[in-house]
C-alpha positions as CSV (number, residue, x, y, z in Angstrom):
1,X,32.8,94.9,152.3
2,X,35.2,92.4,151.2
3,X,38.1,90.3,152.3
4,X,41.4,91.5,151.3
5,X,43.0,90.1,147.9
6,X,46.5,90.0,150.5
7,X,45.3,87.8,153.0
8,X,46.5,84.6,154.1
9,X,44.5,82.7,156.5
10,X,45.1,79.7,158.7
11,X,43.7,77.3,161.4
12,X,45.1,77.8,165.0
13,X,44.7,74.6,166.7
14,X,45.6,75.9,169.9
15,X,41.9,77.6,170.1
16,X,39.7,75.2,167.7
17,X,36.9,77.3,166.1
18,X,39.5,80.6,165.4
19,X,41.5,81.5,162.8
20,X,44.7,83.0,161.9
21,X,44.0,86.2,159.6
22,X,47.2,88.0,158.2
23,X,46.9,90.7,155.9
24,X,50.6,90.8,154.0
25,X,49.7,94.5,153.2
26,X,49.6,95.7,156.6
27,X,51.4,93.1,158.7
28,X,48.5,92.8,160.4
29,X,47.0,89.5,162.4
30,X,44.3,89.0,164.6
31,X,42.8,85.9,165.6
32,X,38.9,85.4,164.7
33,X,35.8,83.5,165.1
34,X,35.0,81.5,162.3
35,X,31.8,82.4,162.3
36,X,32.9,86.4,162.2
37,X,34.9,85.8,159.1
38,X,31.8,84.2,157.5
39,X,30.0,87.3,158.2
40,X,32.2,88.9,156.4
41,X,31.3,87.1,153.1
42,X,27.4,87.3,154.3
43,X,27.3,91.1,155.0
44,X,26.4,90.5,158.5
45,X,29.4,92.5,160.3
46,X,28.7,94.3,163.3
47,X,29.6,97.9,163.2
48,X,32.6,97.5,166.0
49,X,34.0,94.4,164.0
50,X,33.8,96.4,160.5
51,X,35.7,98.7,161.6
52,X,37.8,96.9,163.6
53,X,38.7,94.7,160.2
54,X,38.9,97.8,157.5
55,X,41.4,99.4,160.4
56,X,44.0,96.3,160.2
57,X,43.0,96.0,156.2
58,X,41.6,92.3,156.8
59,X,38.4,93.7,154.7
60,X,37.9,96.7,151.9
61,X,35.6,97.9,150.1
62,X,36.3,96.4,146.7
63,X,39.5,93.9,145.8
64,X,39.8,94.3,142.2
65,X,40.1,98.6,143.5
66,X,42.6,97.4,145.8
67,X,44.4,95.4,143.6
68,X,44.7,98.9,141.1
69,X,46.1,100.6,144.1
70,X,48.9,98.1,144.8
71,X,50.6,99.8,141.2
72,X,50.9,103.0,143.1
73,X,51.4,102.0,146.8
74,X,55.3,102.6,146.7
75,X,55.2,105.6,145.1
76,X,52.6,106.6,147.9
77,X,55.2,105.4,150.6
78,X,57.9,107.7,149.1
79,X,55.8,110.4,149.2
80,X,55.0,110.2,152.8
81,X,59.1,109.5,153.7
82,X,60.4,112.1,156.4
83,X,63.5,110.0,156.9
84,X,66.8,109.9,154.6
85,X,68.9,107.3,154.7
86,X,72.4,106.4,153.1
87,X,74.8,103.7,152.8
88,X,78.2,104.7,153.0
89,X,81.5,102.7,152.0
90,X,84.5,104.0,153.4
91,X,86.8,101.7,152.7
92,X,87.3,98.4,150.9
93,X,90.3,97.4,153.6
94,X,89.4,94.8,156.1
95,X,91.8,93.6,159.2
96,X,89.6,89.8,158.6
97,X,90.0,87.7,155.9
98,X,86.8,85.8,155.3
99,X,86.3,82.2,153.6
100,X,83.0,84.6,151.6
101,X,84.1,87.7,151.7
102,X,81.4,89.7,149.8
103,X,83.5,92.0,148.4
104,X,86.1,89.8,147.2
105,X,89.0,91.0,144.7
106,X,87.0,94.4,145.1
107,X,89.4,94.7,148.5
108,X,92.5,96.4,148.9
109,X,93.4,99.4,150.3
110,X,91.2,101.5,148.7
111,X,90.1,105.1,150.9
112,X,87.4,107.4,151.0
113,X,89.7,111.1,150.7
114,X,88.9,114.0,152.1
115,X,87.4,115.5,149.5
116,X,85.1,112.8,148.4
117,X,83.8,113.0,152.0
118,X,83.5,117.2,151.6
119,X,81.7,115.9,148.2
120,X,79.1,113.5,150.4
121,X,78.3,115.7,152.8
122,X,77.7,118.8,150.4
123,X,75.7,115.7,148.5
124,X,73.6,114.4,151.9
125,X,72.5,118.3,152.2
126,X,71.3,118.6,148.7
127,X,69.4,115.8,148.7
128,X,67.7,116.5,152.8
129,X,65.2,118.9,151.3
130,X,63.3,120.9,154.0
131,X,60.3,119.0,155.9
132,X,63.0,116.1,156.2
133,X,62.6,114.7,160.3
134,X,65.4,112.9,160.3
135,X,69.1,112.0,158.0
136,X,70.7,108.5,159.3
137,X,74.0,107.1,157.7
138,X,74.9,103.5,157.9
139,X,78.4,103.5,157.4
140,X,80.0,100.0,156.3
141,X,83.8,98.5,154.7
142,X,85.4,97.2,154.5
143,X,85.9,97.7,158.1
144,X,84.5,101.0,158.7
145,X,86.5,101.9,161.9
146,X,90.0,101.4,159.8
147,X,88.3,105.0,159.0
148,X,87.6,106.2,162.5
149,X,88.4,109.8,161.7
150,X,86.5,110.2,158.7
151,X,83.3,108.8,160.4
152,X,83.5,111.4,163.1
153,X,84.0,114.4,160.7
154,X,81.4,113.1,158.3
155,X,79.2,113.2,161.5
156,X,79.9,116.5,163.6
157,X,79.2,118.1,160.2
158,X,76.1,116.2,159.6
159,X,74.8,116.5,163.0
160,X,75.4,120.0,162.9
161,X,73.5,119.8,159.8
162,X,70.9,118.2,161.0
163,X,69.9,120.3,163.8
164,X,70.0,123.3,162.0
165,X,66.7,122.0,160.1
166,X,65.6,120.8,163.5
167,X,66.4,117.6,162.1
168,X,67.9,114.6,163.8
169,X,70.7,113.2,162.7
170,X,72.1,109.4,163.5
171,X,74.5,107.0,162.3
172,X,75.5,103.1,162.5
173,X,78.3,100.5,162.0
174,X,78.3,97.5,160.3
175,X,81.7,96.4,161.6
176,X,83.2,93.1,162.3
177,X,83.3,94.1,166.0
178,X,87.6,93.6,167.0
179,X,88.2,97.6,166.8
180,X,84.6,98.2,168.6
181,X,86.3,99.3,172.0
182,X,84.4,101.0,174.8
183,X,86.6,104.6,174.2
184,X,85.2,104.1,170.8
185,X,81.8,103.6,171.3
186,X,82.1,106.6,174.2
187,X,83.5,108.8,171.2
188,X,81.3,108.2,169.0
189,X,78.0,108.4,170.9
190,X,78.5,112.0,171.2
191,X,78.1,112.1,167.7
192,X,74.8,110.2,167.1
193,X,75.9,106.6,166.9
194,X,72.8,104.7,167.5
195,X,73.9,100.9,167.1
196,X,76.5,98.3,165.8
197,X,75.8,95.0,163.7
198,X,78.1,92.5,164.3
199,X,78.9,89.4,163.1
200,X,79.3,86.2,164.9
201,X,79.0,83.1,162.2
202,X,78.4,80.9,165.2
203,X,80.1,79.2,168.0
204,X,84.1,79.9,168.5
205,X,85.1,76.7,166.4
206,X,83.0,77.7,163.5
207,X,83.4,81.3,163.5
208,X,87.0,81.5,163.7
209,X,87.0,79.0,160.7
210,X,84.6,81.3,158.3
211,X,86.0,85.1,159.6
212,X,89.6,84.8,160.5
213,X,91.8,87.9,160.8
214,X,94.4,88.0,157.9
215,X,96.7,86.5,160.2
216,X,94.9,83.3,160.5
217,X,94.0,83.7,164.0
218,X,90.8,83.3,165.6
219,X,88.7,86.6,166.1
220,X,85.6,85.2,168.2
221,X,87.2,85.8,171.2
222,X,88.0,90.0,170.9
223,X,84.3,90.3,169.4
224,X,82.6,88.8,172.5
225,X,85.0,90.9,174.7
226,X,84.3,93.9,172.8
227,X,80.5,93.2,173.0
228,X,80.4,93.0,176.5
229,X,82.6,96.0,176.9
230,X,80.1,98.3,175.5
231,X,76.2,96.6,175.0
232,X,75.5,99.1,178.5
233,X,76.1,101.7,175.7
234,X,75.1,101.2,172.7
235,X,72.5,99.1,171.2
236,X,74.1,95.5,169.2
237,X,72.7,93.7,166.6
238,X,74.0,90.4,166.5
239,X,74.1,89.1,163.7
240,X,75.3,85.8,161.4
241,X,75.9,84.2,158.1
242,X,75.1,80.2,157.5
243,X,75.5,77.7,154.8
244,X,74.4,74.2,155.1
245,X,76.9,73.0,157.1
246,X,77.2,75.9,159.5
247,X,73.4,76.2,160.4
248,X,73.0,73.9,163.2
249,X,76.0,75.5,165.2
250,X,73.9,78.9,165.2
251,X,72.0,77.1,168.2
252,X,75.2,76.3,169.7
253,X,76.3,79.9,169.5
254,X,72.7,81.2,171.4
255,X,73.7,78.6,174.3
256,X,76.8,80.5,175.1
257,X,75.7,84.2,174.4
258,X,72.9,82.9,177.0
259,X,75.9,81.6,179.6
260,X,78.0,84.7,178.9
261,X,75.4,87.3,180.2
262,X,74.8,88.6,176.8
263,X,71.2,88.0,177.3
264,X,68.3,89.8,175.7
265,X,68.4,92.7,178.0
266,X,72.0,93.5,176.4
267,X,71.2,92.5,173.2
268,X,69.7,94.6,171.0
269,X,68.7,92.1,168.2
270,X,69.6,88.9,166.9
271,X,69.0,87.8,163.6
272,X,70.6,84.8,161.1
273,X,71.0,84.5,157.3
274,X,72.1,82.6,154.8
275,X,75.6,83.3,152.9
276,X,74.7,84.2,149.5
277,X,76.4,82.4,146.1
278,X,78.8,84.9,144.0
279,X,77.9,85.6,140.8
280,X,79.3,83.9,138.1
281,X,83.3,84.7,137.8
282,X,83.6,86.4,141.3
283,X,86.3,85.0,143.5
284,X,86.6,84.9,147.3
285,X,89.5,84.8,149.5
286,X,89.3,81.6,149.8
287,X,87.7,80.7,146.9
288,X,84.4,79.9,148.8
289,X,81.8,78.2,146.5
290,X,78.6,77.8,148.9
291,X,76.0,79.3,149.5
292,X,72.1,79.8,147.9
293,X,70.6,80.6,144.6
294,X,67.2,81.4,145.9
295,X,65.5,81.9,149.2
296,X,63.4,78.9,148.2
297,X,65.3,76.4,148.8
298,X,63.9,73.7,150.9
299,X,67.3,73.6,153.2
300,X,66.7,77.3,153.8
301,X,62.8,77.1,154.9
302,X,63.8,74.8,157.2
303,X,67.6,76.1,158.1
304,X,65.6,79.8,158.6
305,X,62.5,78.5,160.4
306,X,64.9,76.7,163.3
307,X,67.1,78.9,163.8
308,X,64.4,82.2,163.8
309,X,62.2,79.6,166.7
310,X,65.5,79.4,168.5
311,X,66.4,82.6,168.7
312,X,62.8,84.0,169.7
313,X,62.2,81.0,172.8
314,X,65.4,82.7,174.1
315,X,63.5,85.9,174.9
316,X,65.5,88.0,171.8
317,X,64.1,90.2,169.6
318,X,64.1,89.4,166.2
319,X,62.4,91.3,163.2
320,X,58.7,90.3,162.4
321,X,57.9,89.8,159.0
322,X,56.3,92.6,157.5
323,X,56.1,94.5,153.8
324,X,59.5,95.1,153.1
325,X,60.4,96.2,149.4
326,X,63.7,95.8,147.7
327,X,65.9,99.4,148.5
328,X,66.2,100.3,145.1
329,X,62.1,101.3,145.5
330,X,62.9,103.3,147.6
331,X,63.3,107.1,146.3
332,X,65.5,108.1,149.5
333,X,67.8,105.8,149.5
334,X,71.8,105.8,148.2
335,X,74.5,103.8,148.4
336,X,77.9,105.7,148.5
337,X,80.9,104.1,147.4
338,X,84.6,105.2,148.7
339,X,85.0,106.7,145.4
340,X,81.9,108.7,145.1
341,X,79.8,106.6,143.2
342,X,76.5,106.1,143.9
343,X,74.2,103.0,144.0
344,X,70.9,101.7,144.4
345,X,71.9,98.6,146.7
346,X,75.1,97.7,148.6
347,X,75.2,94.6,147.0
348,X,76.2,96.5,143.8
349,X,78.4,98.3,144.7
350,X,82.0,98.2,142.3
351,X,80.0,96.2,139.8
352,X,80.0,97.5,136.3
353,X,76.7,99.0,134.9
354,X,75.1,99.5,138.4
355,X,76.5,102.9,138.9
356,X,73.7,105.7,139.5
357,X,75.5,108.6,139.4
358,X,78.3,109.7,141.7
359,X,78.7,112.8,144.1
360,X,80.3,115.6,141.7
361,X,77.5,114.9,139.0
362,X,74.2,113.8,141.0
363,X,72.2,110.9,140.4
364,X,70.9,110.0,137.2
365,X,67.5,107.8,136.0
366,X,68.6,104.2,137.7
367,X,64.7,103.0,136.8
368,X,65.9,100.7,133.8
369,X,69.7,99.6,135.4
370,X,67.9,98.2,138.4
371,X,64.3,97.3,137.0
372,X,62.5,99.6,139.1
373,X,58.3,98.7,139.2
374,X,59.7,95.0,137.6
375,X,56.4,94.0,140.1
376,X,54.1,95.8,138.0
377,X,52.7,93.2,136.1
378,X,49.1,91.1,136.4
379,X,50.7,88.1,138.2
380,X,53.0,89.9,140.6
381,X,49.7,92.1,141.2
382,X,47.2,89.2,141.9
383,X,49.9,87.5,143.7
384,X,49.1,87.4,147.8
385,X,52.5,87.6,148.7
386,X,53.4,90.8,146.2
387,X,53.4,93.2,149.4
388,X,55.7,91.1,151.4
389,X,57.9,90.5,148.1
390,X,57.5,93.7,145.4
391,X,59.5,91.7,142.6
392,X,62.3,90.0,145.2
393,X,65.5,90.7,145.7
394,X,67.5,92.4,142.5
395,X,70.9,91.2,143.1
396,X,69.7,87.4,144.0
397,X,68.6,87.7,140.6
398,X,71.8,88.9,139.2
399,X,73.5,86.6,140.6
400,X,70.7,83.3,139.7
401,X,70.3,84.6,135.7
402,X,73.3,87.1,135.9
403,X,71.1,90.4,134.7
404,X,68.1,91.8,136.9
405,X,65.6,91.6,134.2
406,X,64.0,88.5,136.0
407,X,61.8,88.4,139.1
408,X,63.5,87.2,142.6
409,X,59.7,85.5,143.3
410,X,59.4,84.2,146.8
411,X,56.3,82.6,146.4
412,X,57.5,78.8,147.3
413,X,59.0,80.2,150.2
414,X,56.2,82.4,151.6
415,X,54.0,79.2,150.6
416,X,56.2,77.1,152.8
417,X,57.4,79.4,155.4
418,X,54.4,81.9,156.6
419,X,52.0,79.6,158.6
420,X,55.2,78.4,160.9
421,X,56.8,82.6,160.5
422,X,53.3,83.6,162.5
423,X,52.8,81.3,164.8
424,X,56.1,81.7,166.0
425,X,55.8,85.2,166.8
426,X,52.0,84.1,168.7
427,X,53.9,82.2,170.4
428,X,57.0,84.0,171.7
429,X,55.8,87.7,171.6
430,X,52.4,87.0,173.3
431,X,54.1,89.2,176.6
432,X,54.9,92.1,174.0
């Protein structure tokens, strides 16, 4: 046996004489003896801890085979997928006017018809061959409840759907939270709504700043009181865009969730990020020109690492890091556009030459718009990282070297970041 190739290893001075063993291929990491992970370069395993190690993919049986097997490990992962999942835009209208809007001159009020929602559905059933276990739509804006009605006709069908094929069917928001009332939620958990994400870029003074409603006022206020309304229902995300000015609020912002009640029993999850740069030539409401070029930069280890620690010593769940590659790897995965178009990665979406197909014609070969398997090469392969990474993320890249023919690598960060990102989770999920 050997040690993994995607292993990452590090001292824990909290117990001297053990070490920190992470495999980036499994997610794994267990705490050993020194002298047990010398044994495992010396042969002298014991049964119990060889297969202990080759369960949790610490050790294999040859490295340069597992290396060749990382080429084929996604399309493995596809194969196995029970679950469909779609993206859905139903409308590029929004009752908030934010400094960094994503979508920017892309807004307007622009509607998903009727028929392009017969054309979805008719699409979602195509694609949900049988076997399928379960069909989830994540419908987004816009503001996705300025479509109400259409979400809860694209779901009674679905659901129906669904549990014909003794499938389950589920959907979620990403909404801005002001039109989130508890009637609404009520409604639509008889449909399968499973969760909201909602924004809150910080504390009142800060939020209200970055995500105003078009009138100029504040919107912090309705969100929280829309929060509390329904959290006893429905599970919420909580979730936040920072720049380098807004970071250090975030903690701020944690400090009165805490005082408010909204405390980890209410709250599903909690996670920050940063506010990415437009591309070159995009406009924002605002004409907003922060924001990063690449998840390594040394503000954003740091900005990241605080504010992940902060959130976790409050008791709230936060995603661990685990192997986690770009959507457009992923086979059953779409992105649906108001219009009927169809992406790879909501990031795309209205941007010319990213289209992969729409619902009247199906979807087309998106393998060289989006640079599919752009990982697949000897130093993305012997790189540790490459499970945790697969290439980066495609539109970072579009918008860093405007074309997705380059890499997203996140080596620097992963190099500065994964010692603290583990030892943080030791350290606050020890009870879990």
């Amino acid at each position: 046996m050997q040690v993994s190739h995607y292993l990452k290893v590090f001292p824990f001075e909290e117990r001297p004489g053990q070490l920190l063993v992470y495999s980036t291929k499994k997610a794994s990491l267990l705490l050993l003896k020194e002298d047990i992970y010398r044994s495992i370069e010396k042969g002298t395993l014991s049964r119990a801890d060889e297969e202990l190690l080759l369960k949790h993919e610490i050790i294999v049986p040859d490295r340069e085979e597992e290396k060749r097997d990382m080429y084929g490990r996604l399309d493995k992962l596809n194969a196995k997928g029970s679950m469909m999942n779609v993206s859905v835009f139903l409308n590029m209208d929004c009752n908030f006017s934010c400094v960094y809007c994503y979508e920017g001159d892309m807004k307007g009020k622009l509607y998903m018809s009727d028929e392009t929602a017969g054309l979805l559905i008719d699409f979602i059933k195509e694609k949900f061959t049988p076997g399928r276990k379960s069909l989830n739509i994540d419908f987004y804006g816009g503001e996705p409840l300025l479509s109400s009605g259409l979400i809860k006709y694209i779901s009674g069908r679905l659901k129906s759907f669904a549990g014909s094929r003794g499938a389950t069917y589920t959907f979620s928001l990403v909404t801005n939270g002001s039109l989130f009332k508890r009637q609404v939620a009520e409604e639509m958990l008889k449909l399968g709504l499973k969760g909201i994400k909602v924004t809150l870029d910080g504390p009142a003074e800060i939020h209200d700043r970055y995500r105003p409603f078009k009138s100029g006022a504040g919107s912090f206020d309705a969100i929280i009181r829309n929060i509390k309304e329904t959290c006893d229902l429905v599970r919420i995300g909580i979730g936040g865009n920072f720049d380098r000015e807004s970071y250090q609020g975030f903690i701020t912002l944690l400090d009165y969730l805490e005082r408010e009640g909204l405390t980890p029993d209410r709250i599903y999850q909690v996670k920050f990020g940063p506010v990415m740069k437009r591309p070159e030539g995009d406009t924002s409401p605002a004409d907003y020109t922060d924001g990063f070029m690449s998840v390594n930069e040394p503000w954003l280890v740091e900005a990241g690492a605080l504010l992940r620690e902060e959130v976790l010593k409050r008791g709230y769940y936060t995603p661990k890091l685990k192997p986690l590659p770009c959507q457009v790897e992923v086979k059953d995965y779409y992105v649906v556009n108001y219009d009927g178009v169809i992406y790879k990665c909501p990031a795309f979406i209205g941007r010319k030459g990213f289209a992969a197909g729409n619902l009247r014609d199906g979807v087309r070969d998106y393998s060289d718009t989006y640079r599919t398997g752009i990982w697949k090469n000897e130093e993305c392969i012997e790189c540790v990282y490459l499970p945790l990474c697969f290439g980066g993320c495609r539109y970072m890249a579009y918008v860093r070297d405007g074309s997705v023919n380059n890499k997203d690598c996140k080596k620097p960060y992963f190099d500065a970041s994964l010692e603290t990102l583990i030892k943080q989770d030791i350290k606050y999920r020890r009870k879990g």
